[in-house]
PLY file of the C-alpha trace (Angstrom):
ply
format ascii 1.0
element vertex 99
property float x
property float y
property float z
element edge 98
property int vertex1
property int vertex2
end_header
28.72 35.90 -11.97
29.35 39.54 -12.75
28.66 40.62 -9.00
31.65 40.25 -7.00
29.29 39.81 -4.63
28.46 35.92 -5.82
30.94 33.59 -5.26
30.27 30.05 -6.46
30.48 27.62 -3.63
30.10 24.41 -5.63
30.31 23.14 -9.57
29.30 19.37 -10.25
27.34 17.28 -12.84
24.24 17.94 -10.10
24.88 20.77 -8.52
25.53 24.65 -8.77
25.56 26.21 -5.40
27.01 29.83 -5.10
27.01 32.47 -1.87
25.75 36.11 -1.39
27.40 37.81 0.73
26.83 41.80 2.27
23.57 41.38 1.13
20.86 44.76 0.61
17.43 45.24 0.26
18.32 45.46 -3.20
19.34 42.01 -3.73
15.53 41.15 -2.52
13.13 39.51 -5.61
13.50 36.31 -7.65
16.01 34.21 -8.42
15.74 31.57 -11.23
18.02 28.64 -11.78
17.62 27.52 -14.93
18.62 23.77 -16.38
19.63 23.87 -20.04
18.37 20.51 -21.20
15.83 19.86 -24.10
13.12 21.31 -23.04
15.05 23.44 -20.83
14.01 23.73 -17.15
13.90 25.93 -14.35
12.90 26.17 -10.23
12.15 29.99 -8.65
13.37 31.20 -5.34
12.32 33.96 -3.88
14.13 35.73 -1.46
13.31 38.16 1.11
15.79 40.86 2.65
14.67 41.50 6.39
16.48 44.66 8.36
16.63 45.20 12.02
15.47 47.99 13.05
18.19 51.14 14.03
18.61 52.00 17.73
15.03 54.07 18.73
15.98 57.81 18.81
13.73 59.77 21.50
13.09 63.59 21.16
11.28 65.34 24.06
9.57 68.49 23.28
10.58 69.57 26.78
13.12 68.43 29.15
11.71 70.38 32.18
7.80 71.09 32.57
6.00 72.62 34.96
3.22 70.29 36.79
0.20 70.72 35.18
1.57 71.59 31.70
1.35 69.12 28.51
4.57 67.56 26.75
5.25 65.63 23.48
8.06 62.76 23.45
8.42 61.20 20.04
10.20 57.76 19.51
11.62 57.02 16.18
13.35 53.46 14.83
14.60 54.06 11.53
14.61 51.94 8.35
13.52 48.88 9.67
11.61 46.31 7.53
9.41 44.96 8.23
8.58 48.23 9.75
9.29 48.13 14.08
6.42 48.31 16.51
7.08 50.95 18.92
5.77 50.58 22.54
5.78 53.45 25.20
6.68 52.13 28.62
6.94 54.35 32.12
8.12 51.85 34.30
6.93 48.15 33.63
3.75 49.63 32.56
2.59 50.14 28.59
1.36 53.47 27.99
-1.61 53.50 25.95
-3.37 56.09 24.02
-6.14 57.72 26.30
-5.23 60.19 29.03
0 1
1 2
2 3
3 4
4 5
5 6
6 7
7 8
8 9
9 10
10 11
11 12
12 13
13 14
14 15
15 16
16 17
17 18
18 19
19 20
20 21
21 22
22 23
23 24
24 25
25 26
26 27
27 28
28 29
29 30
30 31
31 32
32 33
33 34
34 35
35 36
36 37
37 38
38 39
39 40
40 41
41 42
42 43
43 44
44 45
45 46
46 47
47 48
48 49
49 50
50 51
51 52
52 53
53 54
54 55
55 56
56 57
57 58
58 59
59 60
60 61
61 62
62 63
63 64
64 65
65 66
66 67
67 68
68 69
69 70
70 71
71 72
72 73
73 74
74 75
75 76
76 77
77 78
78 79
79 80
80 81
81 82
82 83
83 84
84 85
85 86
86 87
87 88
88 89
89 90
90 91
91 92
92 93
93 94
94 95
95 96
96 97
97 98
């Protein structure tokens, strides 16, 4: 175990169980334990790295309009996967697209 990272949980005639811990989208892909018996054997896991999405930053164009006038608001999350869905709200009511 050459990554710090990897501590080994359990060693037994059946068993080889070790821990990841701070794990990063890095550490995402396939992991293959291998049994080293004649033929030699192995079993695949493949492991998935999910991150939560940042708090949403919102940048208005505009703080103060006139009535009448057009805006833009943009909502951002940030490195989020699988990637957020955004949703604008005024209210209890989704905005959609159309005007």
């Amino acid at each position: 175990l050459k990554d710090a990272r990897f501590q080994l949980v359990n060693f037994s005639d059946n068993e080889l169980r070790v821990s990841l811990s701070n794990v990063s989208l890095s550490d995402e892909g396939r992991y293959v334990c291998q049994l080293y018996t004649d033929p030699p054997q192995e079993a695949y896991a493949d492991i998935t790295v999910l991150i939560p999405p940042g708090n949403p930053i919102i940048e208005a164009k505009d703080e103060v309009l006139s009535e009448g006038n057009e805006t833009e608001m943009t909502c951002t999350a940030m490195s989020s996967k699988p990637a957020a869905t955004i949703r604008w709200m005024k209210g209890d009511k989704e905005l959609t697209g159309g005007r």
